[in-house]
N, C-alpha and C positions, 0 to 999 in steps of 0.2 A: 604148139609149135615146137619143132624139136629139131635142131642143127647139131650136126657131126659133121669134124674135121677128122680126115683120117693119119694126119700129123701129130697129131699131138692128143689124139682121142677123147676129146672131150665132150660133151652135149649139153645144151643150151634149151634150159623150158621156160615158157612163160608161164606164171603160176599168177592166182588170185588170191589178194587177201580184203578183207573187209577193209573198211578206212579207219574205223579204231585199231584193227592189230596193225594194220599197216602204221600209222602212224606211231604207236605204241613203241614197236622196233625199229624204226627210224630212230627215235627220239632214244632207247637203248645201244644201240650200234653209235651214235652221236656221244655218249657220257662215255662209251670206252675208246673215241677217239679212231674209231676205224669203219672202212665204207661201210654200206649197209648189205651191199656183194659179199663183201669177206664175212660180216657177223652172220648171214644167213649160212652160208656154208661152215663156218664154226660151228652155231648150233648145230646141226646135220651132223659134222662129221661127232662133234661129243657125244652125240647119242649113239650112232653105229659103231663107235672107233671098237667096241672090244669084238663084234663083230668081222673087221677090215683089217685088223694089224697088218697086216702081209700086203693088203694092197694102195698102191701106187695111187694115190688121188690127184697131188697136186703136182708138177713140178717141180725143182728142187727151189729154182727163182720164187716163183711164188708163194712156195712153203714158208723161204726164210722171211720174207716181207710180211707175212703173218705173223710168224715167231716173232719179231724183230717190232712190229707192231704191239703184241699183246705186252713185251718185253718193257719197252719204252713206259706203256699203261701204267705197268704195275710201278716205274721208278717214276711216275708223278713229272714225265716229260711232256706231256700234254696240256694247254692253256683253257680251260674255257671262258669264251668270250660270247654273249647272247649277240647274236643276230641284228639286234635293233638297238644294241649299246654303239652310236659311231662313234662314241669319246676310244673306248674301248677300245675300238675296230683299228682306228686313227693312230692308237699309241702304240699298236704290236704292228703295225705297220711300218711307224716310225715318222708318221704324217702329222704333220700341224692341226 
């Protein structure tokens, strides 16, 4: 499947991955605190970037909500809280 907007040029694939890598990068994209959208195109772009300099991938919005994300990462602005801790879940909530 492949969709193009002629706005904003972008296209859109569905791709396959096993259920172990799938999982795998879920569960990697989760410890750095960012979608699993944005870490897949991270990976991507760090591999092509010395290829691409010159071209225009993202955005400017988008770009900095990336920067701004990995940014956050590295100064330890991110909480992890498991999934199936409610005490957890409850107190960064601010819920009884």
């Amino acid at each position: 499947m492949q969709t193009q907007t002629t706005n904003t040029e972008r296209v859109q694939k569905l791709i396959t991955f096993s259920t172990k890598l799938y999982n795998k990068a879920i569960a990697r994209a989760s410890s750095l605190g960012v979608p699993f959208t944005e870490y897949v195109r991270h990976v991507v772009l760090d591999d092509i970037e010395e290829n691409i300099e010159h071209l225009p991938t993202l955005d400017e919005e988008t770009n900095a909500y990336i920067g701004k994300s990995f940014q956050d990462l590295k100064e330890g602005n991110y909480i992890v809280v498991k999934p199936n801790d409610k005490k957890g879940l409850n107190a960064l909530a601010g819920l009884k």
